[in-house]
N, C-alpha and C positions, 0 to 999 in steps of 0.2 A: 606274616600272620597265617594263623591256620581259620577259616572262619567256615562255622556248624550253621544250617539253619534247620529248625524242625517244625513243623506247620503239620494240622490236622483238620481237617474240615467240620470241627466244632467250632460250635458258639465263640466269637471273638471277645477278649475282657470288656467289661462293663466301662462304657468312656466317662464313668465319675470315677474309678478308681485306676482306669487303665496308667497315670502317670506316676501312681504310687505302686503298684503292684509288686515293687522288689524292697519295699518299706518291711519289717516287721509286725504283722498280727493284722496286715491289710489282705479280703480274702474275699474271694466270690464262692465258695466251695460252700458256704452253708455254716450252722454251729458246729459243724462237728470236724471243721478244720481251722485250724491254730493261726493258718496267717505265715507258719516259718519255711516251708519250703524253699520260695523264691529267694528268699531274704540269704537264707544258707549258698545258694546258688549262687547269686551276686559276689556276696563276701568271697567263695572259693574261687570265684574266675579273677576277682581284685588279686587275692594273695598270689594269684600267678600271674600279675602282671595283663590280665585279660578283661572282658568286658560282658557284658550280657544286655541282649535288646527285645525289648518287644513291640512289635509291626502289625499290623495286619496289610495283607497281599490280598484280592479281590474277596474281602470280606472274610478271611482267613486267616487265625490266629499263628503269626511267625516267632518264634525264639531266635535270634543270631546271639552264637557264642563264638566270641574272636578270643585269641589266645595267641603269646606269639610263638614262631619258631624257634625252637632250640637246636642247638649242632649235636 
C-alpha cells in the first residue's frame, strides 16, 4: 500500500455529519457547495482498488488515502 495523509490546521468536520462526509450532497461548506467533492474522491480511490479516511489527529482534520502498489 501506498498511504497519503493530509491534515491542515482547520476546523475539524462537524461530528453530526463527520460519518457521512464521503455520502453525496453531505457538506459543511455552506449553500454554495454541492456536497460532491468527497463523494467523487471516495468513488476514484474504490475504482482503484483504494480507500479514503477521515481522522482527526489532536483536534486536526486528517485525510488518509491508501491505494495499493502496482509493479
Amino acid at each position: 500500500w501506498i498511504e497519503v495523509s493530509i491534515a491542515n490546521d482547520g476546523r475539524p468536520v462537524p461530528a453530526d455529519i463527520a460519518g457521512r462526509i464521503f455520502d453525496p450532497y453531505v457538506s459543511a461548506g455552506g449553500k454554495d457547495n454541492m456536497g460532491l467533492g468527497l463523494a467523487i474522491v471516495k468513488k476514484i480511490a474504490i475504482e482503484h482498488g483504494g480507500e479514503i479516511a477521515y481522522q482527526e489527529r489532536g483536534g486536526q482534520p486528517v485525510f488518509v488515502l491508501r491505494l495499493p502498489r502496482t509493479h
